[in-house]
TIRO-2110 file (N, C-alpha, C; in Angstrom, 1 decimal):
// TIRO-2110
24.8, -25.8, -14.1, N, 1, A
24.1, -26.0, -15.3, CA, 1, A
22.6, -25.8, -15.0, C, 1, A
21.7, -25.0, -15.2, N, 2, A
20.4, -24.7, -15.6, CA, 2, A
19.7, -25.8, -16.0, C, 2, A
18.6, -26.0, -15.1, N, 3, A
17.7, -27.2, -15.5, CA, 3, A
16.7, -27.1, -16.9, C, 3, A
16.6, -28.0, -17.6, N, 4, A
16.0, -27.9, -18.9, CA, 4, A
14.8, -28.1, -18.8, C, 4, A
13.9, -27.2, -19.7, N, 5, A
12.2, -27.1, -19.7, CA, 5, A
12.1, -27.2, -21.0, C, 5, A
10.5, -27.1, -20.9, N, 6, A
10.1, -27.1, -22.4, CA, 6, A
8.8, -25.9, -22.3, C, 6, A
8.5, -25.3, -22.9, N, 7, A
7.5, -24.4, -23.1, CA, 7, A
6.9, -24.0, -24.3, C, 7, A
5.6, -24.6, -23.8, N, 8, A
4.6, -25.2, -25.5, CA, 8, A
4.2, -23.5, -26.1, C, 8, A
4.0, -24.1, -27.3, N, 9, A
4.0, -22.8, -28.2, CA, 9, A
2.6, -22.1, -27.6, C, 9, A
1.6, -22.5, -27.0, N, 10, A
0.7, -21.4, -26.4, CA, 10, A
1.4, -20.8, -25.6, C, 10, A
2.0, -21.3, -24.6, N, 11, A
2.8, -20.7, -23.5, CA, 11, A
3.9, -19.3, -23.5, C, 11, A
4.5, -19.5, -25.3, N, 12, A
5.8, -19.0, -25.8, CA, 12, A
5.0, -17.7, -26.7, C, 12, A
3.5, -17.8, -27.0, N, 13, A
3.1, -17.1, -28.0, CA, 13, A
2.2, -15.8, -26.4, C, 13, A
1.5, -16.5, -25.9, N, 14, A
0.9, -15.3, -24.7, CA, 14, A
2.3, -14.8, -24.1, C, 14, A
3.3, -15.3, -23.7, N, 15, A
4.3, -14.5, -23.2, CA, 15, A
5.4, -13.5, -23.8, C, 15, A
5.0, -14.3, -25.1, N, 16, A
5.7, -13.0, -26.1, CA, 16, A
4.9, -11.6, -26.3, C, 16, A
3.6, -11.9, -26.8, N, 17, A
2.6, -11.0, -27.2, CA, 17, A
1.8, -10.3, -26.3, C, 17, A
1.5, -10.2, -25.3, N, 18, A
0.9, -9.9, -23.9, CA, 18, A
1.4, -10.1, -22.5, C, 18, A
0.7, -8.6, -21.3, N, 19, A
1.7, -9.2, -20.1, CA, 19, A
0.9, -10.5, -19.4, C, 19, A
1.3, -10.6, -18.4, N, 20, A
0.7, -11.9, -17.6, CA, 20, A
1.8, -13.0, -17.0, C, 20, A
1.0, -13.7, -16.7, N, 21, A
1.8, -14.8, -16.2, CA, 21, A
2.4, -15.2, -17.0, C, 21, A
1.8, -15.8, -18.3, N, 22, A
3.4, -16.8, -19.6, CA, 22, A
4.6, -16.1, -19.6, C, 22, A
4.2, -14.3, -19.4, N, 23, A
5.3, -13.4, -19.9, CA, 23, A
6.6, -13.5, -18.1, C, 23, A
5.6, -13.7, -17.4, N, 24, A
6.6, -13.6, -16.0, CA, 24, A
7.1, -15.3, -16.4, C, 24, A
6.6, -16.0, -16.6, N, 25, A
7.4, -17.3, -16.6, CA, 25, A
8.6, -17.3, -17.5, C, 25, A
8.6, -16.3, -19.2, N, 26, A
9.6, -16.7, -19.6, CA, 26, A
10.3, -14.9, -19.2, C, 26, A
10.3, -14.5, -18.5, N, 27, A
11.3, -13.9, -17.8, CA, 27, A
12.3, -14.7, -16.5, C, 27, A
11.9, -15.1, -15.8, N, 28, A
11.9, -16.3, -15.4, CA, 28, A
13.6, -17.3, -15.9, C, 28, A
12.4, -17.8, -17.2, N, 29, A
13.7, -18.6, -17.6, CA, 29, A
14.7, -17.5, -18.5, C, 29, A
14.9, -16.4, -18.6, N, 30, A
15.2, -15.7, -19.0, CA, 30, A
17.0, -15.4, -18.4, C, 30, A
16.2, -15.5, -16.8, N, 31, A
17.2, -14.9, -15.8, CA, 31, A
17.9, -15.8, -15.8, C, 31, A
18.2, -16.8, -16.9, N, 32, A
19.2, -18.1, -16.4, CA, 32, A
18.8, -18.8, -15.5, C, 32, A
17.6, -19.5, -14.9, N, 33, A
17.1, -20.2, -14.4, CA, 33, A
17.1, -21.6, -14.8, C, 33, A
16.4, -21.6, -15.7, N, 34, A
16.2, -23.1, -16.7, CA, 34, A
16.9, -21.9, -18.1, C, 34, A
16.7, -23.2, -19.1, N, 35, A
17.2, -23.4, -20.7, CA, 35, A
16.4, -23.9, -20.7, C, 35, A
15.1, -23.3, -21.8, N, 36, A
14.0, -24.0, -23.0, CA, 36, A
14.9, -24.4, -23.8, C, 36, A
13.9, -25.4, -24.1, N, 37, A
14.1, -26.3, -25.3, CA, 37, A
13.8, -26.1, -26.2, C, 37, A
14.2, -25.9, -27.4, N, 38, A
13.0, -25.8, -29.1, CA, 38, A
13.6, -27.2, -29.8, C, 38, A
13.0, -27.6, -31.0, N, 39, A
13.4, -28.0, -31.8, CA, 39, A
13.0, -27.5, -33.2, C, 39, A
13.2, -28.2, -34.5, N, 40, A
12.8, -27.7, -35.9, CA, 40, A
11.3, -27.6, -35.7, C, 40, A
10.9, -29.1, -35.4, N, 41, A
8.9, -28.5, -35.6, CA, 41, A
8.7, -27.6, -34.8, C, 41, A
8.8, -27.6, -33.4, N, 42, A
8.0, -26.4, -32.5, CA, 42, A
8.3, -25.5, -33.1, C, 42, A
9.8, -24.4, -33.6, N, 43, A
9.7, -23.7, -34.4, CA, 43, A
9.2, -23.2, -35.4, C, 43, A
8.4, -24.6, -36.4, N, 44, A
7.8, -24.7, -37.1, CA, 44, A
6.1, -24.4, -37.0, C, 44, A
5.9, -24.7, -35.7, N, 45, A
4.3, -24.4, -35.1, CA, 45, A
4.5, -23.0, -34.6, C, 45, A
5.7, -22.8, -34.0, N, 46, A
5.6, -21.4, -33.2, CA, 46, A
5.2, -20.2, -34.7, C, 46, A
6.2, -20.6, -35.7, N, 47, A
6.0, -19.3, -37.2, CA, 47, A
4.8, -19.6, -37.6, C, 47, A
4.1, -20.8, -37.7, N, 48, A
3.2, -21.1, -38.3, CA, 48, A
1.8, -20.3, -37.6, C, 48, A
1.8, -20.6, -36.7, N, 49, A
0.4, -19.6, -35.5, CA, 49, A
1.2, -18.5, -35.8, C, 49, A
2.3, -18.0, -35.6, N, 50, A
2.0, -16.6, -35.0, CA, 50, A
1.8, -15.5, -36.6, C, 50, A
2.3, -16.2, -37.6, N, 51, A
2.2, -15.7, -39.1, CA, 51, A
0.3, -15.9, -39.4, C, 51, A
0.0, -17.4, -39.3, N, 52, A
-1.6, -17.4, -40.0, CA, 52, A
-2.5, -16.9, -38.5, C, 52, A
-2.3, -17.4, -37.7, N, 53, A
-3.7, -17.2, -36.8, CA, 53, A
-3.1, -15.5, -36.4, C, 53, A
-2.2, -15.0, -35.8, N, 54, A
-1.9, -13.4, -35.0, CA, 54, A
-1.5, -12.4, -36.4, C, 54, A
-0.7, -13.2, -37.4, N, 55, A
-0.6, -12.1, -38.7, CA, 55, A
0.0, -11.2, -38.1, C, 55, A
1.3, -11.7, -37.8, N, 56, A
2.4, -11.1, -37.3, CA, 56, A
3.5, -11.2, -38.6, C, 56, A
4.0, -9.5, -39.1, N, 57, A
5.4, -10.0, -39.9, CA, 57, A
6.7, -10.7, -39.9, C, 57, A
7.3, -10.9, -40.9, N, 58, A
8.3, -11.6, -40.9, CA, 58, A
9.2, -11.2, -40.1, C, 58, A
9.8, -9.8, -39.8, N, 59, A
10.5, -9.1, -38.9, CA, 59, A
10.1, -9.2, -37.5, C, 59, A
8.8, -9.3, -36.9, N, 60, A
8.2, -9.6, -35.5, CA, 60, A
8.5, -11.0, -35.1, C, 60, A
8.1, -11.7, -36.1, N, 61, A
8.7, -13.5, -35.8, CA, 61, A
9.9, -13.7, -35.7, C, 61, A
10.3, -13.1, -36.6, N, 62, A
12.0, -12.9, -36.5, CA, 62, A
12.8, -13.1, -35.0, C, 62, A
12.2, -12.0, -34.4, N, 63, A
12.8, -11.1, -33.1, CA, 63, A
12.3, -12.4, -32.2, C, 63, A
11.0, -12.9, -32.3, N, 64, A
10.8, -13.8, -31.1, CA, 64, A
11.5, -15.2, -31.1, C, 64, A
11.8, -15.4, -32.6, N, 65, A
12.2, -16.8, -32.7, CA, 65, A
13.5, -16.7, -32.3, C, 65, A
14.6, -15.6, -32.7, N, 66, A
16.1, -15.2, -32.2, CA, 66, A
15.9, -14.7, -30.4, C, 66, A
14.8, -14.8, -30.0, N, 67, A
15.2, -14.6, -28.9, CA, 67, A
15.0, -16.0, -28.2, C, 67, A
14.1, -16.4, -28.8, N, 68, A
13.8, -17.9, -27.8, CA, 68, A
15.6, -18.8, -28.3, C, 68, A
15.7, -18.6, -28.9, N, 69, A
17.0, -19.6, -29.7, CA, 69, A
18.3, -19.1, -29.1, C, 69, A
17.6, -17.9, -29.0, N, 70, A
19.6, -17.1, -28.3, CA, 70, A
19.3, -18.0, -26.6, C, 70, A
18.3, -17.9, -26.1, N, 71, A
18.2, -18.1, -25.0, CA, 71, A
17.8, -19.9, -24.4, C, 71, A
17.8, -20.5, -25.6, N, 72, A
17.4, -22.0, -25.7, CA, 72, A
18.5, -22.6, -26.5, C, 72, A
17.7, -23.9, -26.0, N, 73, A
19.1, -25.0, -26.4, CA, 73, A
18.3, -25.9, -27.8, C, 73, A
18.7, -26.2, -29.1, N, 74, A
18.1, -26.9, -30.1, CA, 74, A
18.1, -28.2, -29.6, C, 74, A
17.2, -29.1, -30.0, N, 75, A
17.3, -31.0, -29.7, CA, 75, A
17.1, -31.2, -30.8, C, 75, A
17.5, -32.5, -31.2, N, 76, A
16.5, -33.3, -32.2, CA, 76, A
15.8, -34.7, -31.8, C, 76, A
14.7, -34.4, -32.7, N, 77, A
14.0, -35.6, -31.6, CA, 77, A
13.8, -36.8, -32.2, C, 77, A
14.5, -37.8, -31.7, N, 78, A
14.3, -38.7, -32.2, CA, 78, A
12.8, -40.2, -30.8, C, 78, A
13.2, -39.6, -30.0, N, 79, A
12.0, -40.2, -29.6, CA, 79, A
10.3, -40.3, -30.3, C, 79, A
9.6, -40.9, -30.1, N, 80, A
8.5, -41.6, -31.0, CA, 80, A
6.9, -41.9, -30.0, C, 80, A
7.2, -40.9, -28.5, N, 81, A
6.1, -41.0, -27.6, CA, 81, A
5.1, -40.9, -28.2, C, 81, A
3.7, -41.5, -27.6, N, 82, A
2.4, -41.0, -28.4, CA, 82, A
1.6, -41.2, -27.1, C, 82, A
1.6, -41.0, -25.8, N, 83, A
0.7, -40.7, -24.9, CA, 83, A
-1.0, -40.5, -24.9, C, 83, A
-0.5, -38.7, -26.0, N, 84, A
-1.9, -38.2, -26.1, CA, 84, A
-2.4, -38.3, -27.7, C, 84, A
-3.9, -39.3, -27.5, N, 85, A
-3.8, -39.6, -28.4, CA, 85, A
-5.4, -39.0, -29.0, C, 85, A
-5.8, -37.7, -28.4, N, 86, A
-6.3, -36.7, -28.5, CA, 86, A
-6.5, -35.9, -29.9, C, 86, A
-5.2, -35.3, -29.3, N, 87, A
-4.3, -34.7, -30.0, CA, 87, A
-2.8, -35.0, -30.8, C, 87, A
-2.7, -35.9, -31.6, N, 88, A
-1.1, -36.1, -31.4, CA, 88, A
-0.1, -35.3, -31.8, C, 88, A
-0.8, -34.3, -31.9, N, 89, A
0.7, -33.1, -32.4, CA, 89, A
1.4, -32.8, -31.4, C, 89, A
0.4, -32.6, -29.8, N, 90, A
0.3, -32.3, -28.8, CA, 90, A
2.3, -33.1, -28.4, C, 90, A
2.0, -34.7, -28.7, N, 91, A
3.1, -35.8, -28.4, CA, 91, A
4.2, -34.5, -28.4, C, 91, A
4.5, -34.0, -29.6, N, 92, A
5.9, -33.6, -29.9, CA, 92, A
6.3, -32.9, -28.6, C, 92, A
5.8, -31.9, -27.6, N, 93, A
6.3, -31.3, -26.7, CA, 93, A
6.8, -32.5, -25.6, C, 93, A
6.2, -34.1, -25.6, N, 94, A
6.4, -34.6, -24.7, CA, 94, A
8.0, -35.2, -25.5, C, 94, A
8.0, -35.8, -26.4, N, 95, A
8.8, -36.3, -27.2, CA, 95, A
10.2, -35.1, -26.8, C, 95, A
9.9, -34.0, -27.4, N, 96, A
11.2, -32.7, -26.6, CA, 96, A
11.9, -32.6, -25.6, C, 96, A
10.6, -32.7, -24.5, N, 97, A
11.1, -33.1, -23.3, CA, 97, A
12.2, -34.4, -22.8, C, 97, A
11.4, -35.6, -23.6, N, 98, A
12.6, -36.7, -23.2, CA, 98, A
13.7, -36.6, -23.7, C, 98, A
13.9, -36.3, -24.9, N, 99, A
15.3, -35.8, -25.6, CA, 99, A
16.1, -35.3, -25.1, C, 99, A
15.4, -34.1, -24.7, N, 100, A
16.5, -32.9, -23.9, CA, 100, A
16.8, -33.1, -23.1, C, 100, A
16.1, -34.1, -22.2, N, 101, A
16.5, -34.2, -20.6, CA, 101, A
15.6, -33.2, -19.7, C, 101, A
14.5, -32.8, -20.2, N, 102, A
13.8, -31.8, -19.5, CA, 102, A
13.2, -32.5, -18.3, C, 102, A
12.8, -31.7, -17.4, N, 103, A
12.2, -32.2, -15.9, CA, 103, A
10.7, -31.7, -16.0, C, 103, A
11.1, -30.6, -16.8, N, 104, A
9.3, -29.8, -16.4, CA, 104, A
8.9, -29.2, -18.1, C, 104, A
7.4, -29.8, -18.3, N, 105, A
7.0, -29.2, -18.9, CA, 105, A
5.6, -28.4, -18.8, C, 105, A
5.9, -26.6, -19.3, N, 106, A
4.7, -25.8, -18.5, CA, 106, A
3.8, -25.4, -19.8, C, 106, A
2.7, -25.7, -19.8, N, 107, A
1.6, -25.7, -20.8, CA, 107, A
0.1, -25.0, -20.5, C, 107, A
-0.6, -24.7, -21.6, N, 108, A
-1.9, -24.6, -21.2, CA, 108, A
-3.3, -25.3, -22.1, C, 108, A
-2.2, -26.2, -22.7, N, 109, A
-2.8, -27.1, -23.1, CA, 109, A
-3.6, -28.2, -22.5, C, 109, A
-5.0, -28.1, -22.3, N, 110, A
-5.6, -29.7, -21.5, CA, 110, A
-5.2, -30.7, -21.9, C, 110, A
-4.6, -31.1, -23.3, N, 111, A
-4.2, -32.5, -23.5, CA, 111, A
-3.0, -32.9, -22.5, C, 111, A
-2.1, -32.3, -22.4, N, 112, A
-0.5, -31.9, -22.0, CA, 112, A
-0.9, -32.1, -20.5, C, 112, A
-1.7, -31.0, -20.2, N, 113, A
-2.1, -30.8, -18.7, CA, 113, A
-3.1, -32.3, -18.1, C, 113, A
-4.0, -32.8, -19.0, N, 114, A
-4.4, -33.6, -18.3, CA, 114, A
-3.6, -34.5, -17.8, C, 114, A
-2.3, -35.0, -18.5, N, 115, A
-1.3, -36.3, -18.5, CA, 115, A
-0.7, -35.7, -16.7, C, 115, A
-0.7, -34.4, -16.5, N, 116, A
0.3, -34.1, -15.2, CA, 116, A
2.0, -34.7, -15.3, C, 116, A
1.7, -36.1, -15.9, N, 117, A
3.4, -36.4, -15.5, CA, 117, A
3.7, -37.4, -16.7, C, 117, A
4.3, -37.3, -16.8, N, 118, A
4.9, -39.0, -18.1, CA, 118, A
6.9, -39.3, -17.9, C, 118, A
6.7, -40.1, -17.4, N, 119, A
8.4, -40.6, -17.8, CA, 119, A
9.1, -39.9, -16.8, C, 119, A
8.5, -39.2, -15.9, N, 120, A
9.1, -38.2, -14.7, CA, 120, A
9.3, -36.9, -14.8, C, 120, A
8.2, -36.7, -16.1, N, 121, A
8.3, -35.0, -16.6, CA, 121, A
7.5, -34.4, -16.3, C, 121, A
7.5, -33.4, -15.0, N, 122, A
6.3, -32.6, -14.7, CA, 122, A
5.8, -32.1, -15.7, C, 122, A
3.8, -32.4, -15.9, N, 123, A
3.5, -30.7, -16.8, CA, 123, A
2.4, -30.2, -15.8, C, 123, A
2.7, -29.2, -16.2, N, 124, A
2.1, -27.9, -15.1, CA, 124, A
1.8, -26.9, -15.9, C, 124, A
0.3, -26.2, -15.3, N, 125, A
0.6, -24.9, -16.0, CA, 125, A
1.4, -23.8, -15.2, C, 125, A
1.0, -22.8, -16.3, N, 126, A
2.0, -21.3, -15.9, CA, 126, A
1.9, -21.0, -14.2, C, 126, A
0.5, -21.2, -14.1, N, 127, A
0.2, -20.5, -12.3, CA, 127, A
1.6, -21.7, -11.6, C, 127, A
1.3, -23.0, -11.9, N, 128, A
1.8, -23.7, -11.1, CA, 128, A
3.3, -23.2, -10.7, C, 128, A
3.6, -23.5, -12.4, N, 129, A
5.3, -22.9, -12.5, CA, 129, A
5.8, -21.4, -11.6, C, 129, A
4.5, -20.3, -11.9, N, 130, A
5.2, -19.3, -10.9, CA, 130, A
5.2, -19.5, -9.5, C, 130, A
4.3, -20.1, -9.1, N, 131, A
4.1, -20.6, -7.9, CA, 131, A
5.4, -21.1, -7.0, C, 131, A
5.6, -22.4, -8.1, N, 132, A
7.5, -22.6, -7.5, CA, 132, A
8.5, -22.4, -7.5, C, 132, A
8.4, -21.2, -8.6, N, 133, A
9.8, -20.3, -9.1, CA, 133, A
9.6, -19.3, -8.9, C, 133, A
8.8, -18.1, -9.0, N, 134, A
8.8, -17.2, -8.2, CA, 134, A
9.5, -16.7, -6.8, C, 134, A
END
């Protein structure tokens, strides 16, 4: 069984839309490596950015969101973390994490990134992550 991640919607939106590192990480988990995690909100933040801030159609969202879903596992979260209290929307990726059982979460978020670890869940960014999976 494939270890479970989480990969925050900056992470999921540069790797969809441009090459680079996000895009080699979610090739990556692509290859059957790990299983991302989504749930309803991140899905809900993933349409929400990539519709108002990139003004991407319904048919383009479409394709990214069936492919993260074909290739990911749904949770629902019922955990209630609040760590970062910065940002707290930021929480929900940590919250994902505990639910699903994730080990690693890869971000480029400084809220996310400052914490480094919570509850025994790596967050790292992208360089990090290629760095060890590569």
């Amino acid at each position: 069984m494939n270890p479970n991640l989480v990969l925050d919607t900056n992470i999921l939106i540069s790797g969809y839309l441009w090459t680079g590192r996000p895009q080699q990480a979610i090739r990556i988990v692509k290859s059957k490596a790990f299983t991302p995690l989504y749930c309803r909100e991140s899905i809900d933040e993933l349409i929400r950015v990539l519709s108002i801030k990139f003004r991407l159609d319904s048919e383009e969202i479409f394709r990214i969101v069936f492919d993260l879903q074909t290739m990911g596992k749904n949770i629902r979260i019922i955990s209630k973390e609040q760590p970062i209290t910065d940002d707290i929307t930021d929480n929900l990726f940590i919250n994902l994490a505990i639910d699903g059982n994730a080990k690693i979460i890869v971000s480029g978020d400084s809220h996310l990134l400052r914490l480094k670890e919570y509850k025994q869940i790596e967050i790292m960014n992208v360089y990090e992550f290629l760095r060890r999976h590569l």
